[in-house]
Structure formats: structure tokens, C-alpha cells
C-alpha positions in Angstrom: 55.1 120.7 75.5 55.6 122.3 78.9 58.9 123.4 80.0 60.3 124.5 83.8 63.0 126.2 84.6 65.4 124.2 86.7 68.9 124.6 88.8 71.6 122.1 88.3 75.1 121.3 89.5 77.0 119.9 87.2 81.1 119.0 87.5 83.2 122.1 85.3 84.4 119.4 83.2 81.8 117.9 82.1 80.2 121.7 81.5 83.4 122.0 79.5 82.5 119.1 77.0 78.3 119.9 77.3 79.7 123.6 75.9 81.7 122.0 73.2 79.0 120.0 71.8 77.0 123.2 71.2 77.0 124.3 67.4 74.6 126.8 67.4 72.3 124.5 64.8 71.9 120.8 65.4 72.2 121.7 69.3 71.6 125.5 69.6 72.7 125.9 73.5 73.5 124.6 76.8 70.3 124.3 77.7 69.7 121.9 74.2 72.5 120.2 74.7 71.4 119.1 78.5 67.9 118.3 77.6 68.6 115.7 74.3 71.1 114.0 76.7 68.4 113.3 79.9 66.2 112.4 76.8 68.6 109.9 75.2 69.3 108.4 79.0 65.4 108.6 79.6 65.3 106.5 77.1 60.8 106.0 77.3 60.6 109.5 75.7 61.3 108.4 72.6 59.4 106.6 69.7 59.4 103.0 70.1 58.2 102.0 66.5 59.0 102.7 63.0 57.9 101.6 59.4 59.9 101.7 56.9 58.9 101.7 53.4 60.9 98.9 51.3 58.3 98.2 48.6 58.1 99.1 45.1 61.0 100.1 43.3 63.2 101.1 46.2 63.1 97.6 46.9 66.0 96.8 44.6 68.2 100.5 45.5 67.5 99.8 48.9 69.7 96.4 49.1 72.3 98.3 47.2 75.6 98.4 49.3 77.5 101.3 50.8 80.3 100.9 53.1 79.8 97.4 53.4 76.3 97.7 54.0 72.6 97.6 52.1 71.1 100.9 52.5 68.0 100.0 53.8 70.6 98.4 56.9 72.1 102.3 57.1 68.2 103.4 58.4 67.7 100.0 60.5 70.8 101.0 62.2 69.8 104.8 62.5 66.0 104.1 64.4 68.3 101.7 66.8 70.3 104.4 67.8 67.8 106.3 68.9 66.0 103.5 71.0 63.6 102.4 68.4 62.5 98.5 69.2 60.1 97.5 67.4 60.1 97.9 62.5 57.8 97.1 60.4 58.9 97.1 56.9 57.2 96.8 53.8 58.0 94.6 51.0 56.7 93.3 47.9 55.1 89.5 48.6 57.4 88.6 45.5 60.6 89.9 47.1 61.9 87.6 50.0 65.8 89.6 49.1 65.1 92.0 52.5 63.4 89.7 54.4 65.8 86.7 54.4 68.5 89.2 54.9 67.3 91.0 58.0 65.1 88.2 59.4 63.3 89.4 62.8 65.9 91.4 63.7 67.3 89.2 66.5 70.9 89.7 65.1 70.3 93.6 65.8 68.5 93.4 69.1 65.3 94.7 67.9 62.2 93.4 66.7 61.0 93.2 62.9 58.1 92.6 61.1 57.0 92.4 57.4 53.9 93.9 55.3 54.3 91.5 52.4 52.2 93.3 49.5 50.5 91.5 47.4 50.0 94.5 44.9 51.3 98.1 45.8 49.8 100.2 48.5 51.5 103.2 48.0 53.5 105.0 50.3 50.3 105.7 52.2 48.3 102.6 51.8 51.1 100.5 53.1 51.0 102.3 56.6 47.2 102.7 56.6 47.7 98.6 56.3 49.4 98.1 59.1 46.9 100.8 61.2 47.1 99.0 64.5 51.0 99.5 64.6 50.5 102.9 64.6 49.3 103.5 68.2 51.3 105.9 69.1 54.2 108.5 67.6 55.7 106.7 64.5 58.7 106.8 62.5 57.7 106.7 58.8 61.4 105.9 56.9 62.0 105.5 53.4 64.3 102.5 52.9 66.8 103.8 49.8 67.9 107.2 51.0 71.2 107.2 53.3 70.3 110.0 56.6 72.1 111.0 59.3 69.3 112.5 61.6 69.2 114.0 65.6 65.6 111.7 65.9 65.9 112.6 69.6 65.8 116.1 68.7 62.8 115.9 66.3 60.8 114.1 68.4 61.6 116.9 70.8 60.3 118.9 67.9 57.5 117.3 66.8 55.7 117.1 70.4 56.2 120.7 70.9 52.4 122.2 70.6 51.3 118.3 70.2 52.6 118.4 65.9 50.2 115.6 64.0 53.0 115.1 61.5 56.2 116.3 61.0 58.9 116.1 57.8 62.4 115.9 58.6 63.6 118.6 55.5 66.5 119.0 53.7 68.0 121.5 51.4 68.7 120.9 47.1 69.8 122.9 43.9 67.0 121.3 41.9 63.5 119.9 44.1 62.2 119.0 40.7 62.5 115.2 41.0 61.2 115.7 45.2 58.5 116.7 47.4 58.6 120.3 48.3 57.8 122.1 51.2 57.5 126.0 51.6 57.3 127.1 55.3 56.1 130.0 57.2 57.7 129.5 60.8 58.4 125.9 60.9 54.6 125.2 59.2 54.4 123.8 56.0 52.1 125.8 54.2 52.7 124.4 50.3 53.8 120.5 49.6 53.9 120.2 45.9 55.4 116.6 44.8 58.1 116.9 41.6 56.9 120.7 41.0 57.9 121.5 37.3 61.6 123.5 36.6 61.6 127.1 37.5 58.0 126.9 39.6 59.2 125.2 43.0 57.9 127.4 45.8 61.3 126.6 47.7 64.7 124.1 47.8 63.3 122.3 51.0 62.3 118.9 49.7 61.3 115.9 51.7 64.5 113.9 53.1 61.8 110.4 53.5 61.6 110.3 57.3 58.7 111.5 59.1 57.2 111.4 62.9 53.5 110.7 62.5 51.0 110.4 65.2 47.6 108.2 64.6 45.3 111.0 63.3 47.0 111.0 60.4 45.8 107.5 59.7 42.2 109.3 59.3 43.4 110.9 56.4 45.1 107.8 54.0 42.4 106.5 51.8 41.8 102.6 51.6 44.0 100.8 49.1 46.6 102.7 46.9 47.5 106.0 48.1 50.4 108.1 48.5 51.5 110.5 51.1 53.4 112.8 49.0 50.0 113.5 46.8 47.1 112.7 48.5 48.0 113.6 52.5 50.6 115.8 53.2 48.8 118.6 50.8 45.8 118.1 52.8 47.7 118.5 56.3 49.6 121.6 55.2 46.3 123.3 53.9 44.8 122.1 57.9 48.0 123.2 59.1 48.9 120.0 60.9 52.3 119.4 59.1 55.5 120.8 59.9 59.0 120.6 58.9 62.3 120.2 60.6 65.1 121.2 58.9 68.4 119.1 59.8 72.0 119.8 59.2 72.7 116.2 59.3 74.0 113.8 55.8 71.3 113.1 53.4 72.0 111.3 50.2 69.1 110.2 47.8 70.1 107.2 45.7 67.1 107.3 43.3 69.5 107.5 39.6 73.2 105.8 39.5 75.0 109.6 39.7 73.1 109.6 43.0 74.0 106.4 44.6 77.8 106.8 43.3 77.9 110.1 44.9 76.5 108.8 47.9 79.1 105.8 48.1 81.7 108.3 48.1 80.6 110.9 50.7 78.5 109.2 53.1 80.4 108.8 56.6 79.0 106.1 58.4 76.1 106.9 61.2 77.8 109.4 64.2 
């Protein structure tokens, strides 16, 4: 992505409160600080779709309430904040729990669709069944993890040198039970899914959000497949994935220590 060099005038106080928003991570400088805000007003430059991945056994954690809310409502809420219109989200053809909650989304001002599964895809097959969604950059968002992630700033991210497919990253004590990424600049050069105790090649594991742009359709097999084994090793090894590292609340909910912990620290979307 091409970037100029531009002169502004901007009112000292509202300099002042630009300055204070800069913490050196999530919004490095001024400069950052100036450019996620014309991109949050400028609303088009943003991904306009999402799929979130509500099938298999998530389905039941993802309903499971925090602060009032289902989980899976926690990431619904998250892609509307950052201008996302249009979800489609995956759910067992058994399950109607998710669909008869959420309807088409007219309550939230957005649109939403369903991928009713008649057996499991996979966390690839399900979007390589709804290929025609993906026409353009795409949120990929599992449904039973609680995140609290800049999207503006990743997308910023992601089209930076034109990315194919980019894993928003966070940071653990034990990776065993995730997908783990090992980096050299902000390439992933190693996903290895659950690696066994004592041989992960790093603590960065896979927070379940990712920006993907149609090429990496080409690479999901027909029927069952899943990302974390059968495509993200093959992009790292043709160096077309990449990780951003956030700073932002993650809380997996996979075992009941997790989701109580996350009931007690998560703090609601900023």
C-alpha cells in the first residue's frame, strides 16, 4: 500500500487528545493515530463482510452467556463496530438455537445469512461453501472466543504489500491445545495446529479471526477441510500468511476454567 506524505492543520486541542491516544503499540504514533481515524470516517475502506464459524461443537459454547450476552453476540457486535454489513454464519442444519436468536440481523442493523450444514465442512469447507461471498477482503471469525481487536488497524495491516491472508495472533503460557505461528518479520514461517508439550516453535497461537482475500479459496479442498491443517501450513510455506499481533482482550472458552475465567475478566467491547 502506497503512502504520501501530507501537511495538516489541525486545532491544538484536538492534537492534544490525537497525542493521548498514542500508546506506542495498538496506535504507535501520531501519524497512526490520524490515519485509523480518516479510515474509521472513510468508512468504504474497510471490509464489508464476514463469516463466522458457528458450527460444530462451538455451536453450543458459542450461545454461552457473558455479561448478558451469547458469545457468538460479543463478535457480531465487534465486525459492526468496524463497519462490517453484511455475516454469514455457519451453523449445523440441526441447530436452529443461533439462527432464531439472531434472525437476519435487522435488530442490529446489519445483514445476516446462514450456511445450514448438513454434515460438517470443516473450518475450511464451510467458507469454500459459501465461495461467492467471498469476493473480496473477508473477515473469517470463530464464534466461541471473546476478542477485542483494532480490525481497522489490521486491515490497514493486511493490505500493506497486498497480504493474501492474515492471523490476528495472540500470546499464551501453553499453545499446546492452539494453532501456532512462528514468525520472521511479521511472516508466518511455521503453523503447527496443537504442537505436542515442550516442541511448540513459539507462544503465538491463533486468536480465530482472520482477513482473507479470495485466492485463498484456491487452496481449501472440496468437502471437509480445515484451515488450521490443511491451508494455513501451505500458505506459510508460499509465504502468503502473516500474523498481527494485537494487544487487545482475548479469551478462549473451549474448557469450563476457560469460559469462567473469561466471565470474570472480559470488559465489554471499547
Amino acid at each position: 500500500m502506497m503512502k504520501e506524505r501530507v501537511t495538516l492543520t489541525i486545532d491544538k486541542q484536538l492534537l492534544d487528545k490525537i497525542d493521548q491516544s498514542v500508546d506506542g503499540t495498538e496506535y504507535k504514533n501520531r501519524s497512526h493515530v490520524i490515519e485509523l481515524l480518516l479510515m474509521k470516517a472513510l468508512s468504504s475502506n474497510r471490509p464489508r463482510k464476514a463469516i463466522i464459524l458457528a458450527g460444530g461443537p462451538s455451536e453450543v459454547r458459542c450461545m454461552m452467556p457473558v455479561l448478558d450476552k451469547p458469545l457468538i453476540e460479543w463478535n457480531i457486535m465487534l465486525l459492526k463496530n468496524h463497519g462490517v454489513k453484511d455475516i454469514i454464519i455457519s451453523i449445523k442444519k440441526s441447530d436452529s438455537s443461533i439462527k432464531n436468536y439472531f434472525g437476519y440481523g435487522d435488530k442490529y442493523g446489519i445483514k445476516i445469512d446462514y450456511i445450514q450444514e448438513e454434515y460438517p465442512l470443516g473450518t475450511g469447507g464451510s467458507i469454500k461453501a459459501v465461495s461467492e461471498f467471498v469476493k473480496e477482503t473477508t473477515i473469517v471469525c470463530n464464534a466461541d472466543e471473546l476478542k477485542d481487536i483494532d480490525l481497522d488497524d489490521m486491515y490497514e495491516f493486511h493490505k500493506h504489500n497486498n497480504k493474501t491472508c492474515t492471523l490476528a495472533l495472540s500470546t499464551v503460557d501453553d499453545p499446546t491445545s492452539y494453532g501456532v505461528a512462528m514468525l520472521n518479520g511479521n511472516r508466518i514461517v511455521t503453523f503447527v495446529e496443537k504442537p505436542p508439550k515442550n516442541s511448540s516453535p513459539s507462544k503465538l497461537v491463533n486468536a480465530g479471526l482472520y482477513l482473507i482475500e479470495p485466492e485463498v479459496l484456491k487452496y481449501i479442498p472440496d468437502g471437509f477441510s480445515m484451515l488450521e491443517q490443511d491451508v494455513f501450513p501451505i500458505l506459510a510455506k508460499e509465504e502468503k500468511l502473516f500474523g498481527y499481533i494485537f494487544s487487545g482482550q482475548w479469551f478462549p472458552t473451549k474448557t469450563g476454567i476457560d469460559y469462567e475465567h473469561a466471565k470474570k475478566e472480559w470488559r465489554g467491547l471499547k
